[in-house]
Chimera marker file (.cmm) of the C-alpha trace (Angstrom):
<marker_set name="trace">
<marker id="1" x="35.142" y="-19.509" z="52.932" r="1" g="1" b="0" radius="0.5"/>
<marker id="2" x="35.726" y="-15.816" z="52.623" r="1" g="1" b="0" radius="0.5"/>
<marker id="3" x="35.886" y="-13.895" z="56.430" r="1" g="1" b="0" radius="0.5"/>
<marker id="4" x="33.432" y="-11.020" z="57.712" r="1" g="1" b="0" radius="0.5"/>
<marker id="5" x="34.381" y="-8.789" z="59.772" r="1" g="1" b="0" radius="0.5"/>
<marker id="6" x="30.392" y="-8.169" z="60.702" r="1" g="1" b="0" radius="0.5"/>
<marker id="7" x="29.316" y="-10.857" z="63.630" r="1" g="1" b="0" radius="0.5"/>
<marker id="8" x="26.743" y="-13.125" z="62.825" r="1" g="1" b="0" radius="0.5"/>
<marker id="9" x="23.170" y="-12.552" z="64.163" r="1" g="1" b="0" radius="0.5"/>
<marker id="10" x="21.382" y="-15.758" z="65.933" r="1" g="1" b="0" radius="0.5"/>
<marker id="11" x="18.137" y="-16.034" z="63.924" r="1" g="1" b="0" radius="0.5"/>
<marker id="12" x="17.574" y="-19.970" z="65.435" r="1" g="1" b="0" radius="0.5"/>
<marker id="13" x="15.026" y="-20.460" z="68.018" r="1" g="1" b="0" radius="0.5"/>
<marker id="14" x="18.470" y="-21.680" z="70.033" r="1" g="1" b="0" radius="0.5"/>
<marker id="15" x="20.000" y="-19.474" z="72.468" r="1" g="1" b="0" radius="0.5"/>
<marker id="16" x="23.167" y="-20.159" z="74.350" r="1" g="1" b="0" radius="0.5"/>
<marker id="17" x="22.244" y="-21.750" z="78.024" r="1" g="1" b="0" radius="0.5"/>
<marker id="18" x="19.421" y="-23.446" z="76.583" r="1" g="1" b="0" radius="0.5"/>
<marker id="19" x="19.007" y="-27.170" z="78.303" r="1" g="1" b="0" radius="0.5"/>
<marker id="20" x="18.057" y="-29.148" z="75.124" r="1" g="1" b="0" radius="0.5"/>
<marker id="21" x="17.646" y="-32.720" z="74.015" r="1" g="1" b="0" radius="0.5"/>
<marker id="22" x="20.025" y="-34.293" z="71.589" r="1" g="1" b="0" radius="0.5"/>
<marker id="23" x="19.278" y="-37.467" z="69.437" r="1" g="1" b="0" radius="0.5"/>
<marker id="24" x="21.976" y="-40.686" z="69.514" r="1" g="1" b="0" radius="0.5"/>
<marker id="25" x="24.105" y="-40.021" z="66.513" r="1" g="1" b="0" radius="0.5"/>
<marker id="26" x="27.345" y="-42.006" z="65.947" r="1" g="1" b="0" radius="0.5"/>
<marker id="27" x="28.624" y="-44.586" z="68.806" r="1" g="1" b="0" radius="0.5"/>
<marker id="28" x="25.704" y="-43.150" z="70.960" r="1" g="1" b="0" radius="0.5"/>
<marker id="29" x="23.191" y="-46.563" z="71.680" r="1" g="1" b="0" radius="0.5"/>
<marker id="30" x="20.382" y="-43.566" z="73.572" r="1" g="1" b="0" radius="0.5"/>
<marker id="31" x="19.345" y="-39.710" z="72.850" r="1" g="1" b="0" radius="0.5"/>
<marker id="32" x="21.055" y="-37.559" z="75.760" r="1" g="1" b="0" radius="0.5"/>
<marker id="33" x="20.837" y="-34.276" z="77.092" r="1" g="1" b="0" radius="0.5"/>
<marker id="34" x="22.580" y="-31.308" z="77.771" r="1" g="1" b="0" radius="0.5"/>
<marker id="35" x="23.156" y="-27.290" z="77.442" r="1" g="1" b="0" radius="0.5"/>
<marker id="36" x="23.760" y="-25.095" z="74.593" r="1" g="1" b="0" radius="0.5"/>
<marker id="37" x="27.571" y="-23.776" z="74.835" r="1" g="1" b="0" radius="0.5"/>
<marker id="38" x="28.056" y="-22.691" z="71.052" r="1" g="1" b="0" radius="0.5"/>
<marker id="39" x="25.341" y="-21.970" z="67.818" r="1" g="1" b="0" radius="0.5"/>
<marker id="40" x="26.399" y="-22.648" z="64.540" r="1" g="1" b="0" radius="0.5"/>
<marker id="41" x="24.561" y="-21.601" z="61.366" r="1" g="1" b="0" radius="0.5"/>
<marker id="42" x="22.385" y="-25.334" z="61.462" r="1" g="1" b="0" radius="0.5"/>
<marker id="43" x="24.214" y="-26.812" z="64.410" r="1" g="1" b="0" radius="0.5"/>
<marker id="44" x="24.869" y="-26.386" z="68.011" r="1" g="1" b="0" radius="0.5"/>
<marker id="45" x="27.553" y="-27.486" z="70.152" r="1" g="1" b="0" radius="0.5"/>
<marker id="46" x="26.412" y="-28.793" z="73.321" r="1" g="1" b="0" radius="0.5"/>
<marker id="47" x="27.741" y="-30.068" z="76.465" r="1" g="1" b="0" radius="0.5"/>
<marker id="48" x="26.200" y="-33.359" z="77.807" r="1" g="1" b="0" radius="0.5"/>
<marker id="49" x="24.845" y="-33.236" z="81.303" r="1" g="1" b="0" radius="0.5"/>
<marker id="50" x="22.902" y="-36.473" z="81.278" r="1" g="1" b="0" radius="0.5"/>
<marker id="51" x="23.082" y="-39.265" z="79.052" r="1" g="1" b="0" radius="0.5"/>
<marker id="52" x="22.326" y="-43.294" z="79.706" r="1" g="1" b="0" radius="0.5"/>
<marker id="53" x="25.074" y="-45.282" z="81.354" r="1" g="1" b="0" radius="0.5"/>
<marker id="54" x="26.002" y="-47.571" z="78.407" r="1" g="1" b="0" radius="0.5"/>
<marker id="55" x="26.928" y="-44.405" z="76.948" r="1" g="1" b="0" radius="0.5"/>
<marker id="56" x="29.609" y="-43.332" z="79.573" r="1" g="1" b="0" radius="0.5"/>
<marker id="57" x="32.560" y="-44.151" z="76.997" r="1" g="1" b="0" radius="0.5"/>
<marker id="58" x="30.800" y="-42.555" z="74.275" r="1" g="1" b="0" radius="0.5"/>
<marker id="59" x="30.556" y="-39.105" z="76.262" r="1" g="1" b="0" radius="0.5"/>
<marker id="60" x="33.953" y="-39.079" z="77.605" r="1" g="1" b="0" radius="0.5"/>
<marker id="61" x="35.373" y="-39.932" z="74.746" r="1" g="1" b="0" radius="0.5"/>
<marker id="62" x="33.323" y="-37.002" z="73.109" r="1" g="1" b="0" radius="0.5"/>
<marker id="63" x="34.868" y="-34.804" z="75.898" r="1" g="1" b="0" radius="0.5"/>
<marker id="64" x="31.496" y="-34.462" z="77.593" r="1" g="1" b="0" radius="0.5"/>
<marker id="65" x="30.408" y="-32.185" z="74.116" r="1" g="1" b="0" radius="0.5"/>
<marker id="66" x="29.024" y="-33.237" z="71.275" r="1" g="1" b="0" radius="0.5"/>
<marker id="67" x="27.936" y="-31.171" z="67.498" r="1" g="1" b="0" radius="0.5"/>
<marker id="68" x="24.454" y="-31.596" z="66.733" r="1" g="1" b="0" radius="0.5"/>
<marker id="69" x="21.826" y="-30.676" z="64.056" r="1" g="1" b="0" radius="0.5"/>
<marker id="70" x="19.188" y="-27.840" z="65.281" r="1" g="1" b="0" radius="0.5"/>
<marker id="71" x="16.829" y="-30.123" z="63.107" r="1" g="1" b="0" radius="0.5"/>
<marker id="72" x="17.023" y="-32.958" z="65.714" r="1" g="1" b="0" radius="0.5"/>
<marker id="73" x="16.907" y="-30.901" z="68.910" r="1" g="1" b="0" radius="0.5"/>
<marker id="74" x="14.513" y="-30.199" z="71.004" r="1" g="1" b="0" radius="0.5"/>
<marker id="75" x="14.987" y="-27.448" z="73.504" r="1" g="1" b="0" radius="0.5"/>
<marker id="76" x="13.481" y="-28.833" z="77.707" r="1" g="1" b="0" radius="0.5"/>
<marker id="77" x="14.506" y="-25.502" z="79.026" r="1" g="1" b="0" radius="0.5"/>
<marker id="78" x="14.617" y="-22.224" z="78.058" r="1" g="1" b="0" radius="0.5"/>
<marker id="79" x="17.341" y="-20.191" z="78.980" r="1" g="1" b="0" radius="0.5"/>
<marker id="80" x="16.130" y="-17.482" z="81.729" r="1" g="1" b="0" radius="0.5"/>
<marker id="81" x="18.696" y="-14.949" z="80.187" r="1" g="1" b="0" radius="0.5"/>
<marker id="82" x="18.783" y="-15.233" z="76.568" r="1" g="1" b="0" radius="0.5"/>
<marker id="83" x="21.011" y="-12.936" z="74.068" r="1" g="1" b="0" radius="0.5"/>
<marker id="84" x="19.635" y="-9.910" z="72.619" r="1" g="1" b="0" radius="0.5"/>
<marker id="85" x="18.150" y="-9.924" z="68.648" r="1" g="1" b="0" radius="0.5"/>
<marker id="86" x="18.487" y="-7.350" z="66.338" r="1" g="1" b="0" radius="0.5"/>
<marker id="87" x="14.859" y="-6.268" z="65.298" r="1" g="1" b="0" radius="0.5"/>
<marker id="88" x="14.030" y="-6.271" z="61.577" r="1" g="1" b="0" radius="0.5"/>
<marker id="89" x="15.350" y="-2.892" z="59.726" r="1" g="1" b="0" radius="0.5"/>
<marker id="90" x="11.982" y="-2.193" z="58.362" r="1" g="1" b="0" radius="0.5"/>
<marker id="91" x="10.577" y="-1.498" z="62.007" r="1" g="1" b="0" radius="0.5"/>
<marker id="92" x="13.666" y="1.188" z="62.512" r="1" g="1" b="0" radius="0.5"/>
<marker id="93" x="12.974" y="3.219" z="59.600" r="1" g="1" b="0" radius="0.5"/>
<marker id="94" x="8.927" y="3.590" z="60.169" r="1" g="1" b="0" radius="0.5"/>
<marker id="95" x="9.848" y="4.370" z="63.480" r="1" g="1" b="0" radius="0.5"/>
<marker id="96" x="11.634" y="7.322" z="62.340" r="1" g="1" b="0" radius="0.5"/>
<marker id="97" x="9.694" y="8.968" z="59.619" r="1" g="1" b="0" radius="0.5"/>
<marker id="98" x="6.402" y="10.189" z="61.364" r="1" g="1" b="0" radius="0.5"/>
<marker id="99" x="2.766" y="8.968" z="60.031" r="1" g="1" b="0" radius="0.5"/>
<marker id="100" x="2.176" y="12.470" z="58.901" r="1" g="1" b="0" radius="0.5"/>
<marker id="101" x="5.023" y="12.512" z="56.206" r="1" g="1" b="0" radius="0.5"/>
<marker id="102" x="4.266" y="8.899" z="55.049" r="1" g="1" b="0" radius="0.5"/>
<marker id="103" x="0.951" y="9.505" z="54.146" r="1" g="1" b="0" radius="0.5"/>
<marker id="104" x="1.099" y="12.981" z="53.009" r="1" g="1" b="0" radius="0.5"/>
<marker id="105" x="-0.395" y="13.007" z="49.252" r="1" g="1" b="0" radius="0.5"/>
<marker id="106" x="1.346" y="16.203" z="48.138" r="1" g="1" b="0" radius="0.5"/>
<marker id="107" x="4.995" y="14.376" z="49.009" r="1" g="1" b="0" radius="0.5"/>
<marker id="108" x="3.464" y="10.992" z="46.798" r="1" g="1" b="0" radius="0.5"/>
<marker id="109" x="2.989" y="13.682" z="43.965" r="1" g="1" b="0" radius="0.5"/>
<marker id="110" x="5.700" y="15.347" z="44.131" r="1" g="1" b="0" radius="0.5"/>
<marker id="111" x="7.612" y="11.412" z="43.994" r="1" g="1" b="0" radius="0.5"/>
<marker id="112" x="5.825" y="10.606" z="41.227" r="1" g="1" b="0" radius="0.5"/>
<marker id="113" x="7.202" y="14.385" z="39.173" r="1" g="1" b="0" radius="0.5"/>
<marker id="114" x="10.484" y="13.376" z="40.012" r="1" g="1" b="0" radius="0.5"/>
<marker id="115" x="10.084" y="10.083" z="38.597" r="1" g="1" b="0" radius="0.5"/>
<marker id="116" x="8.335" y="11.105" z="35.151" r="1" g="1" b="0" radius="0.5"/>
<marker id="117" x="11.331" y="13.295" z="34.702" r="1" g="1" b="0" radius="0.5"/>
<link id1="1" id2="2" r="1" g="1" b="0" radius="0.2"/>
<link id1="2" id2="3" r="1" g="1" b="0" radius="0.2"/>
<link id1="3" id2="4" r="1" g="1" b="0" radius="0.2"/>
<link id1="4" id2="5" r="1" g="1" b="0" radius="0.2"/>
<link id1="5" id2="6" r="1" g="1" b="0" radius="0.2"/>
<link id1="6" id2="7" r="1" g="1" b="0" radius="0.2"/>
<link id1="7" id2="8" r="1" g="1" b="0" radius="0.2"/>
<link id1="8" id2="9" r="1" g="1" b="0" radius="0.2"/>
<link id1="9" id2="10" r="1" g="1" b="0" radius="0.2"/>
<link id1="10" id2="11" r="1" g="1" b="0" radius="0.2"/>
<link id1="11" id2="12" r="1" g="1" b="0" radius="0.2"/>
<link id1="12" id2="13" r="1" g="1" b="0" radius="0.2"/>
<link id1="13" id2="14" r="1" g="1" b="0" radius="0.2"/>
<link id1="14" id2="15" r="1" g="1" b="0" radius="0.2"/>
<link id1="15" id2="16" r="1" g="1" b="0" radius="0.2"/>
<link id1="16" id2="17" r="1" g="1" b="0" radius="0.2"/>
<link id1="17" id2="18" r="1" g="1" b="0" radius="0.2"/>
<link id1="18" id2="19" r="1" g="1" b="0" radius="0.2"/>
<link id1="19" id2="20" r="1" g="1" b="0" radius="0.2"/>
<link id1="20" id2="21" r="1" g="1" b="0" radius="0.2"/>
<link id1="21" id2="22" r="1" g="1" b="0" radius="0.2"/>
<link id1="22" id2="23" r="1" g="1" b="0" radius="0.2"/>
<link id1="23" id2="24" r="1" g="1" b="0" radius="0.2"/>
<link id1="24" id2="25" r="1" g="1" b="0" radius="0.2"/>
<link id1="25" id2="26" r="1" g="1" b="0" radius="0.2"/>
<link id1="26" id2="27" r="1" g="1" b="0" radius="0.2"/>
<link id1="27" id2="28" r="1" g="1" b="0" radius="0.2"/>
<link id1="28" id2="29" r="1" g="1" b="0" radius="0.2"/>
<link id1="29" id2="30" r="1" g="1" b="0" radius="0.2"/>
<link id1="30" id2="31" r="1" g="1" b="0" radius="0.2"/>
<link id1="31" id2="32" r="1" g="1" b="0" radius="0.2"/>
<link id1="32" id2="33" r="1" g="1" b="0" radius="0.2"/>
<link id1="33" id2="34" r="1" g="1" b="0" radius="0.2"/>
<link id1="34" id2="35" r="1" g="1" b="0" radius="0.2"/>
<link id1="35" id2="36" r="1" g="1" b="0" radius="0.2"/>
<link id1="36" id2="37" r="1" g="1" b="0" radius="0.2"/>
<link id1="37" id2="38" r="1" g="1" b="0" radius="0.2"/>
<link id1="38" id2="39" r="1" g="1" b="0" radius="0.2"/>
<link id1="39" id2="40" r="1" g="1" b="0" radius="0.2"/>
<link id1="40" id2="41" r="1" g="1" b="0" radius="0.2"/>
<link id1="41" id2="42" r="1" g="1" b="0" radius="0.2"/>
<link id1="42" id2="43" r="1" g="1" b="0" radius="0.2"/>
<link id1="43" id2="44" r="1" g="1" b="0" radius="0.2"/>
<link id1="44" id2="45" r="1" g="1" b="0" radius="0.2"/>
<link id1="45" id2="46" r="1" g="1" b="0" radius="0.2"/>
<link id1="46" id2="47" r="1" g="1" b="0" radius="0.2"/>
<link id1="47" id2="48" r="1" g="1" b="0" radius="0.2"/>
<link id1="48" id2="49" r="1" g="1" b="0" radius="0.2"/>
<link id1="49" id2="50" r="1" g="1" b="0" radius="0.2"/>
<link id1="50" id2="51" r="1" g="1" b="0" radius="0.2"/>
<link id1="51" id2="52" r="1" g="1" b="0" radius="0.2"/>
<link id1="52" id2="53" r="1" g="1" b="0" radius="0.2"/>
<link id1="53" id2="54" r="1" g="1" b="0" radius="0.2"/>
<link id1="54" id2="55" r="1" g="1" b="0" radius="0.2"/>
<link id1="55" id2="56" r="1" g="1" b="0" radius="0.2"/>
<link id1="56" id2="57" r="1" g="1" b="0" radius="0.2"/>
<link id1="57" id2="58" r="1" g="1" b="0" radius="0.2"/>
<link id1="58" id2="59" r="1" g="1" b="0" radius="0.2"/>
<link id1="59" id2="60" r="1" g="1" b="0" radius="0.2"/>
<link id1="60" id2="61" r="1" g="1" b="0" radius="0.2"/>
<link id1="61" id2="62" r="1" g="1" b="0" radius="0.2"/>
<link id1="62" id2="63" r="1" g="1" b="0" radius="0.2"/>
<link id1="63" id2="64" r="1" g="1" b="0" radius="0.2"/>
<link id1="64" id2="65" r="1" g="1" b="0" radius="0.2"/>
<link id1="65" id2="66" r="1" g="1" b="0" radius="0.2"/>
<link id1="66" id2="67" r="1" g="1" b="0" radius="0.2"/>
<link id1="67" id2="68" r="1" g="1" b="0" radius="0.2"/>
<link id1="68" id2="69" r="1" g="1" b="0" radius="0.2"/>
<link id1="69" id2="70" r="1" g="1" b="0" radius="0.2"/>
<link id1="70" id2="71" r="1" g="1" b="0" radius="0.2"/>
<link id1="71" id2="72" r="1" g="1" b="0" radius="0.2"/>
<link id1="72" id2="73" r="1" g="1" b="0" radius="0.2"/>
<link id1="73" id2="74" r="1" g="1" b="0" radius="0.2"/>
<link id1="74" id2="75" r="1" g="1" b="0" radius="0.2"/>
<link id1="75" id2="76" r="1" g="1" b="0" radius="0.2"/>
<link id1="76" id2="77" r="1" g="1" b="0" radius="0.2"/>
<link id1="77" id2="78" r="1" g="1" b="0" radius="0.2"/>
<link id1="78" id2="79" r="1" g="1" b="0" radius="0.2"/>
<link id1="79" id2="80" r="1" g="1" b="0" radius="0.2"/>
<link id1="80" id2="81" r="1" g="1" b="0" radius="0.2"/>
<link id1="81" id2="82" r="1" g="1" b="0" radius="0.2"/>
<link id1="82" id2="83" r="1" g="1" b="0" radius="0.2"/>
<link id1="83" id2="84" r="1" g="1" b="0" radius="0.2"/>
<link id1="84" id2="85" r="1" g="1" b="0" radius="0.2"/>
<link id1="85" id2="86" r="1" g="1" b="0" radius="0.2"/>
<link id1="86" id2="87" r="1" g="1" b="0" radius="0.2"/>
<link id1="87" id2="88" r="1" g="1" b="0" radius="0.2"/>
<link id1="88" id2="89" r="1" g="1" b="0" radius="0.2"/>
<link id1="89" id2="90" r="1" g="1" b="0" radius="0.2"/>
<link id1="90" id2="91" r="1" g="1" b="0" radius="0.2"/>
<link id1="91" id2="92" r="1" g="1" b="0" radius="0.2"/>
<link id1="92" id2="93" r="1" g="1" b="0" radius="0.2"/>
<link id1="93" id2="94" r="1" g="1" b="0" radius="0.2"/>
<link id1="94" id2="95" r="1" g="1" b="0" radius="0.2"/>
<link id1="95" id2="96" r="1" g="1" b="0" radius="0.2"/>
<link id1="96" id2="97" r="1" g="1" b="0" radius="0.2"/>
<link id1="97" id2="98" r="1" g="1" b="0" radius="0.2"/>
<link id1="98" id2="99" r="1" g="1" b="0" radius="0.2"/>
<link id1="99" id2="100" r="1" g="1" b="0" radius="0.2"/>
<link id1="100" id2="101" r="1" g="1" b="0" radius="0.2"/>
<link id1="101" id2="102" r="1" g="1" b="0" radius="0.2"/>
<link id1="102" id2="103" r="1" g="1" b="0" radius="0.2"/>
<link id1="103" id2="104" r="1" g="1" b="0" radius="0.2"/>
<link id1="104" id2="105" r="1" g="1" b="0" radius="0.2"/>
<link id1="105" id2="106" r="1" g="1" b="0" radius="0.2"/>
<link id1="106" id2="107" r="1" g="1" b="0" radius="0.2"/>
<link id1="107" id2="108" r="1" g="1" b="0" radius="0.2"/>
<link id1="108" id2="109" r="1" g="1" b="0" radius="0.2"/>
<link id1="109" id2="110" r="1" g="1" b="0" radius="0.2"/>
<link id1="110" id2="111" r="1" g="1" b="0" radius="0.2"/>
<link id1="111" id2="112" r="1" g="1" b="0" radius="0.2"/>
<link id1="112" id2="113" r="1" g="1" b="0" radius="0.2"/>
<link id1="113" id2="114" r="1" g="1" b="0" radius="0.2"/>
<link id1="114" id2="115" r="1" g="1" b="0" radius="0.2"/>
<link id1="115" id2="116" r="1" g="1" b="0" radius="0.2"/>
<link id1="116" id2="117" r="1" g="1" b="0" radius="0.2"/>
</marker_set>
């Protein structure tokens, strides 16, 4: 997999700090709970804050963390400070050309010279 030097934009529903519910997966006999540390591109690493006692091995095993599938989670809590999103590029450029230009007809005609040529 080539590298990118650009960072990767978080277009989930998921944000970091989220408290979330995980299904079993695995050695896991029960679904478990816990909070987003990491987002993946259709994954999320999470570390598990509660989870059944017959799966105490299971967990520490796991390192109190598991990877799961943004498919099968389910987010309790939303996180009270979650990370900024980049709004769409189409809303930056109307923003900077004024109504007046946009819908001037003379500027359409003079478009539509240029293009005959």
């Amino acid at each position: 997999m080539a590298k990118n030097d650009e960072p990767l934009v978080n277009t989930s529903e998921f944000d970091m700090g989220d408290f979330v519910a995980g299904k079993k997966f695995g050695n896991f006999e029960h679904d478990f709970k816990g909070i987003v540390e990491k987002i993946y591109e259709h994954s999320l690493l999470v570390m598990i804050t509660e989870n059944d006692p017959e799966d105490n091995t299971t967990v520490n095993e796991y390192n109190r963390r598991a990877v799961i599938r943004m498919s099968e989670t389910k987010i309790l809590i939303k996180t009270d400070n979650p990370a900024p999103r980049p709004e769409p590029e189409e809303a930056e450029v109307k923003e900077d050309v004024p109504a007046e230009i946009i819908n001037d007809p003379e500027l359409k005609a003079d478009e539509e010279d240029e293009e005959e040529e």
